[in-house]
Structure formats: C-alpha cells, structure tokens
KELOMI-989690 format. One line per 3 residues: number of its first residue (from 1); for each residue x, y, z of C-alpha. Coordinates in Angstrom, 3 decimals, always signed. Each point is the difference from the previous one (the first is absolute). Layout:
REM residues N
NUM) X:Y:Z ~ ...
***
This chain:
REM residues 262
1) +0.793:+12.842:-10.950 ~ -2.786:+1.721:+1.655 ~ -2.541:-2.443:+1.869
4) -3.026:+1.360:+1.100 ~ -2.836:-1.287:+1.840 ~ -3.362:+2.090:+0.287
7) -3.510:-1.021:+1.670 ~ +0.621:-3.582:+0.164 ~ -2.225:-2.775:+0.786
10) -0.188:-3.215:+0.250 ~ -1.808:-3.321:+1.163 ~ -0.830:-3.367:-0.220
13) -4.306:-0.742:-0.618 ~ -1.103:+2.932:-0.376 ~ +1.379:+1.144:+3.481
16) +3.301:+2.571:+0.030 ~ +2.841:-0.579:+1.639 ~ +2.523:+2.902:-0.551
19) -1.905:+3.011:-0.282 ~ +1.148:+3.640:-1.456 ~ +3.412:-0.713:+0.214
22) +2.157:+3.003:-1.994 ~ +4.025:+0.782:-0.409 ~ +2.774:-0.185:-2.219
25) +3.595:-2.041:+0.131 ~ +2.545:+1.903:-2.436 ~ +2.968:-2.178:-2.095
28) +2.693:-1.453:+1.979 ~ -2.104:+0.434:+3.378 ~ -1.133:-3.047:+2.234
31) -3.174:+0.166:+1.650 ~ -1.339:-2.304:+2.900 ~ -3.207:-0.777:+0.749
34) -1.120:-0.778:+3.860 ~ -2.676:-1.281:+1.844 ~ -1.789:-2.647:+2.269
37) -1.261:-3.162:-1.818 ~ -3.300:+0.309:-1.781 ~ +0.665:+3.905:-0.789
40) +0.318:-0.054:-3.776 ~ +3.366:-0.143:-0.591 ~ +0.300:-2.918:-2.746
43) -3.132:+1.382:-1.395 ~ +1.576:+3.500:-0.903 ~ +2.638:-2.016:-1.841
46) -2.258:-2.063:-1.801 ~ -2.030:+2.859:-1.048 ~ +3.539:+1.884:-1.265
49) +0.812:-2.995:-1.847 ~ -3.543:+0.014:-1.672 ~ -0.524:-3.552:+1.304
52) -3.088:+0.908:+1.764 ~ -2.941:+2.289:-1.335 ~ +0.032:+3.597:+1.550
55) -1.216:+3.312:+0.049 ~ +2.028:+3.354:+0.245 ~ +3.555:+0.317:-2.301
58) +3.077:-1.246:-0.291 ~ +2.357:+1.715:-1.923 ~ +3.711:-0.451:-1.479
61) +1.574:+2.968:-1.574 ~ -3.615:+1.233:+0.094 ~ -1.045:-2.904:-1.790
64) -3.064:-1.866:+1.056 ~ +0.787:-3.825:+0.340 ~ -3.154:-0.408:-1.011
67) +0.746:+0.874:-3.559 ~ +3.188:-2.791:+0.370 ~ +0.036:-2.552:-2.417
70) +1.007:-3.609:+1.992 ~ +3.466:-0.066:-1.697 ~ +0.625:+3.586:+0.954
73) -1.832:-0.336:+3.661 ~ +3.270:-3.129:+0.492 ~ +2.212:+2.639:-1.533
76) -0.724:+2.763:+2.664 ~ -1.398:-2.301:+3.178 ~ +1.229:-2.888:+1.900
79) -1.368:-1.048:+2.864 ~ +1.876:-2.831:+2.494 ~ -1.636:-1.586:+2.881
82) +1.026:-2.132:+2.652 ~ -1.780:-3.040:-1.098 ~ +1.284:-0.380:-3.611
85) -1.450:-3.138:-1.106 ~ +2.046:-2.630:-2.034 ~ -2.033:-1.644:-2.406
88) +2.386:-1.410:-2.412 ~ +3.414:-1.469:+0.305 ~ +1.700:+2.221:-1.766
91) +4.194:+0.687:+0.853 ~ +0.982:+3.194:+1.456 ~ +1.186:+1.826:-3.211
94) -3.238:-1.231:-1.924 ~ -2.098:+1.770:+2.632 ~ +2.209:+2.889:-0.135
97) -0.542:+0.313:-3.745 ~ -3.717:+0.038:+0.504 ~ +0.426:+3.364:+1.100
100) +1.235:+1.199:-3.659 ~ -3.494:-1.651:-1.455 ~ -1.572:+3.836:-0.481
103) +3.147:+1.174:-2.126 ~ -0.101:-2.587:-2.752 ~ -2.210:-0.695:-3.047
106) -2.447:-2.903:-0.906 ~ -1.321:-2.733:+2.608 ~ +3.615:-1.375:+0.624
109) +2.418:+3.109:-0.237 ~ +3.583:-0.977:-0.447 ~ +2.559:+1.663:+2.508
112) +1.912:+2.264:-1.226 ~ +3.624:+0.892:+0.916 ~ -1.382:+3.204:+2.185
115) -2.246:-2.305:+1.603 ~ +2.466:-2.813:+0.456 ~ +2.278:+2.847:+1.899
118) -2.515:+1.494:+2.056 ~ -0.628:-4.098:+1.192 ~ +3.832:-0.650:+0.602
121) +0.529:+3.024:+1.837 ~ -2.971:+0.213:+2.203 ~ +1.139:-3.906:+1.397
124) +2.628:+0.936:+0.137 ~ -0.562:+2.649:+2.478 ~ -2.227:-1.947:+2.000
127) +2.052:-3.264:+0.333 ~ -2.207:-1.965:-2.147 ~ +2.876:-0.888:-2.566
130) +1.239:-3.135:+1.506 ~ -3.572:-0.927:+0.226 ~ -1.074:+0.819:-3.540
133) -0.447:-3.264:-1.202 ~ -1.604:-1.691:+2.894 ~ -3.939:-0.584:+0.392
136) -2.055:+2.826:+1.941 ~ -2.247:-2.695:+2.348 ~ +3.148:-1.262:+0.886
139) +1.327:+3.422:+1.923 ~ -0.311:+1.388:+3.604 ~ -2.444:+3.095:+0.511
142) +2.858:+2.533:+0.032 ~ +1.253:-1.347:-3.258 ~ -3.749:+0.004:-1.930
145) -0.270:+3.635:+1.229 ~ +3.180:+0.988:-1.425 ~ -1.329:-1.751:-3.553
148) -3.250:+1.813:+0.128 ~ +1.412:+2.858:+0.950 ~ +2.821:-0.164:-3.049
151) -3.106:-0.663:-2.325 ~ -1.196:+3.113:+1.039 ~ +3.281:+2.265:-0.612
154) +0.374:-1.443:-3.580 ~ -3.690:+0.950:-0.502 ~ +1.473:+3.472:+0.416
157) -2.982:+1.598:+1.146 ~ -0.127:+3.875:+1.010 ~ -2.576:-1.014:+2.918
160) +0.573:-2.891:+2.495 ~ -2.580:-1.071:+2.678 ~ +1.566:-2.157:+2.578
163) -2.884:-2.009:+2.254 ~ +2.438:-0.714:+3.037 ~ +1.876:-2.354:-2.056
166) +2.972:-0.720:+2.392 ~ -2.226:-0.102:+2.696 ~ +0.636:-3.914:+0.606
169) +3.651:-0.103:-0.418 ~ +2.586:+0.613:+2.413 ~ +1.243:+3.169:+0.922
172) +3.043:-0.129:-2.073 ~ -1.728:-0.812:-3.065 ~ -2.452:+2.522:+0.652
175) +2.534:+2.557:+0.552 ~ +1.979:-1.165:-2.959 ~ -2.995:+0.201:-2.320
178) -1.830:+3.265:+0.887 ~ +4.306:+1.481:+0.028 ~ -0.116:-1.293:-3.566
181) -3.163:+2.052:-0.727 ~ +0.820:+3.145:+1.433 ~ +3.227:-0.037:-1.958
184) -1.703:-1.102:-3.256 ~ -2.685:+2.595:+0.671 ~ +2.303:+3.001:+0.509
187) +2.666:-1.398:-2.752 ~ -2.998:-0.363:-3.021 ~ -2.752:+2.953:+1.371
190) -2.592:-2.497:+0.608 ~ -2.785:+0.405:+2.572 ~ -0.691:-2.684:+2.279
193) -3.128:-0.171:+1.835 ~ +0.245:-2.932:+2.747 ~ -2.069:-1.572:+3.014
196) +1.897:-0.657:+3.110 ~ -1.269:-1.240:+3.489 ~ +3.666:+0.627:+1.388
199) +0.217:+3.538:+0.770 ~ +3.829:-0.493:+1.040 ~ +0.826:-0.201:-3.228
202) -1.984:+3.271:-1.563 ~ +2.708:+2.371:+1.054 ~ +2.979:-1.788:-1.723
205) -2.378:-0.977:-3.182 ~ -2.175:+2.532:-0.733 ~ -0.212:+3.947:-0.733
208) -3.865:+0.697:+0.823 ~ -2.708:-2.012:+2.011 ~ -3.053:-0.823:-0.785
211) -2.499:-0.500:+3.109 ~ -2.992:-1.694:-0.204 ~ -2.867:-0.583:+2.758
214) -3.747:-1.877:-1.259 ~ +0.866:+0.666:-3.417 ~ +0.567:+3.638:+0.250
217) +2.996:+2.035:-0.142 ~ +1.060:+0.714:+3.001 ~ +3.450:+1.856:-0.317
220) +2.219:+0.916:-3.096 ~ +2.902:+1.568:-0.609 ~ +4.211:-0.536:+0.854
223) +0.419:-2.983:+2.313 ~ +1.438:+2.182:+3.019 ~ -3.473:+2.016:+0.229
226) -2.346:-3.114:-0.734 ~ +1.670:-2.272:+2.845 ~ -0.674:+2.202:+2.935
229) -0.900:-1.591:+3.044 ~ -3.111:+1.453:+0.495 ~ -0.926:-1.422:-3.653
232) +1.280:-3.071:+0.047 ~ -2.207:-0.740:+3.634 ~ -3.089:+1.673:-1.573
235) +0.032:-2.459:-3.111 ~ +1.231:-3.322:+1.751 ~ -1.509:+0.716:+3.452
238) +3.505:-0.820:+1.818 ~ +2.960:+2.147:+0.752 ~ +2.078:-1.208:-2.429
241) +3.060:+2.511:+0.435 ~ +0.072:-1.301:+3.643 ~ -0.281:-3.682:-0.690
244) +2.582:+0.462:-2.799 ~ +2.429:+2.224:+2.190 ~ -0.302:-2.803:+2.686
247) +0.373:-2.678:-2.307 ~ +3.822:+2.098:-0.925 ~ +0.677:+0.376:+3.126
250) +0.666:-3.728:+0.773 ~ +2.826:+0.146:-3.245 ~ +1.634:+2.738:+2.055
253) +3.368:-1.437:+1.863 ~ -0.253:-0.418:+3.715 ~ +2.628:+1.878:+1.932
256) +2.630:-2.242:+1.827 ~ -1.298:-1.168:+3.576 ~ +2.167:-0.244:+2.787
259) +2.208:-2.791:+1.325 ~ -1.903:-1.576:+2.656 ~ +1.232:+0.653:+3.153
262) +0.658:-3.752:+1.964
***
C-alpha cells in the first residue's frame, strides 16, 4: 500500500491549520510525525482519516479517499488516539468485535468464523484473553488502550493513524504497545502513520520522520537525516540533542570512588 499525501490543508472556521503538507509512507513502513504543541499534528491525521474537511489529496494505491465509500474508508483507515472515549459498557471481546462491523452484511452482521479468529488471536496477543469477559469502564488506562488498540487490528486496515495513543501510560506499556505495532506493521505490510511527543522512542519505532513547525512541513525523509540537531533546535527552539544526551548521561554507571583515606 502506497499512501500519499499532496497539497494538504486543513483548519478549523475557516482558518488553516496544516498547510501544503506533501509525502508518501510505502506498506510495511512506520512513519512519525513531530512537533511542538499547537503545530498541526492531530489535524494531519484527522484530515488522512477524512474526519475533517480538506483541500489537496490523499491517496491509497492511487486512490483518492475521497471516492471511499464509509464501509470501505473503515476497511482501509483506522485512526487511534490517546483519549479513546468509553461510552458504553461493553466487555473487552464485544469491543474487540466492533472492529469486524465493516466486513459483515445488514445492520447487525453476524461474526463469522474468520472474524471470530482474527478476535481470538489478536487478544490473545495483547493479553486481553483473561480479560475478555470483563467490563471495559472497569479497566486501568494501559488495559483500555490495549482494547482499542485490538479493535483496531481486527479492523484490519491497510492505513493506521496513531494520535499519541500511549502517550499516558507508563513506559512499559508504551514500549510494549508501539513493539507490538512495529512487528504487526512489518509482519502484515501495513503503513502506520503516528503522532509522538517522545522523540526517544522514534528511532526504535519508526522508519521515516515527519517534522512539522506552524503547520508546515518542516523536514521529511529517513529518521537519521530528519533528527539532526540543528533541526530539531530550529523547530522546538531548544537543543534537544544536548538536553537528551545530558538527560543519558545520568543512566551512565559512575566509576568506583576511592576508599576514604581516615
């Protein structure tokens, strides 16, 4: 799957917020997509996922999604942000299922035996299977990430948008989660498109970066050449590399000290 994103813009009232934003995220690639607050980051996804009104393209396989029906739109895009609401009380596997709704037939589609397989296994590889059965407002952050986040691998879609959605959990969640991706992603030739504020992460998670500075692109391309230091300080107005390489340094073991001499 070929993503591509050409001239796009974006807004709220009238007023854009990402503006002339272009590139392209091949199948089984990750991309991330950096920036202060306020830049445009979640708007770029929300214009991908057609949520939002836009002007410019974007294309899969070539394929405007403008020309998506909404079944096939959930069949090709999912998008998963950090603030999933929970709005009904639903157990884990009956929120999992939801994610199958696009593939059946009718207002209330019947499971079939590929979709009750994809559901088993996809809990099953996130630890959700001794959970199954047990209410979703009754769960710990991590846990309701890991639910939504199942949902959206049974929804099977070629294109994932991910709005920072471990940002909130611990770091072994995150790490967990975002592992889980980038093995799903390479395994199935998906393309993942996600938002992260934690730029520690980027290198183990993602193939190419995405930088973004008052809704502009700022830098594209492989994650080595977009997270230069003189980048990263132009868009966030710090030196990052140096805070960061500090930050490490105080992880680094001490050498031994000397007995003290009485």
């Amino acid at each position: 799957m070929l993503v591509t994103v050409a001239r796009l813009s974006a807004g709220y009232g009238g007023a854009d917020v990402i503006k002339d934003i272009e590139f392209e995220v091949r199948s089984g690639e990750s991309l991330a997509v950096l920036g202060t607050n306020g830049c445009g980051k979640s708007t770029l996804l929300k214009a991908m996922g057609r949520l939002i009104g836009y002007r410019g393209t974007v294309s899969i396989d070539s394929r405007d999604i403008t020309g998506f029906s909404r079944r096939d739109l959930a069949k090709n895009i999912a998008l998963l942000g950090q603030n999933t609401p929970v709005c009904f009380p639903y157990t884990v596997r009956e929120t999992v299922s939801l994610g199958r709704y696009a593939y059946g037939r009718g207002l209330l589609p019947r499971l079939s035996r590929e979709d009750e397989r994809r559901i088993a296994e996809t809990m099953d590889r996130l630890d959700l299977t001794d959970i199954k059965d047990r209410m979703i407002d009754e769960l710990s952050g991590g846990q309701i990430q890991r639910v939504f986040l199942a949902k959206t691998i049974v929804q099977d879609p070629g294109l994932i948008l991910l709005d920072e959605p471990a940002n909130h959990l611990d770091l072994k969640n995150r790490i967990e989660i975002l592992g889980y991706l980038k093995q799903w992603v390479g395994e199935t030739g998906k393309t993942l498109v996600g938002v992260y504020h934690d730029l520690t992460l980027v290198h183990h998670f993602a193939d190419r970066a995405l930088l973004m500075k008052s809704g502009r692109l700022a830098a594209w391309g492989s994650v080595r050449t977009v997270l230069t230091r003189e980048t990263l300080q132009e868009v966030y107005g710090i030196d990052v590399f140096g805070f960061m390489r500090a930050s490490l340094s105080f992880f680094q073991p001490q050498p031994p000290q000397p007995p003290a001499v009485s």
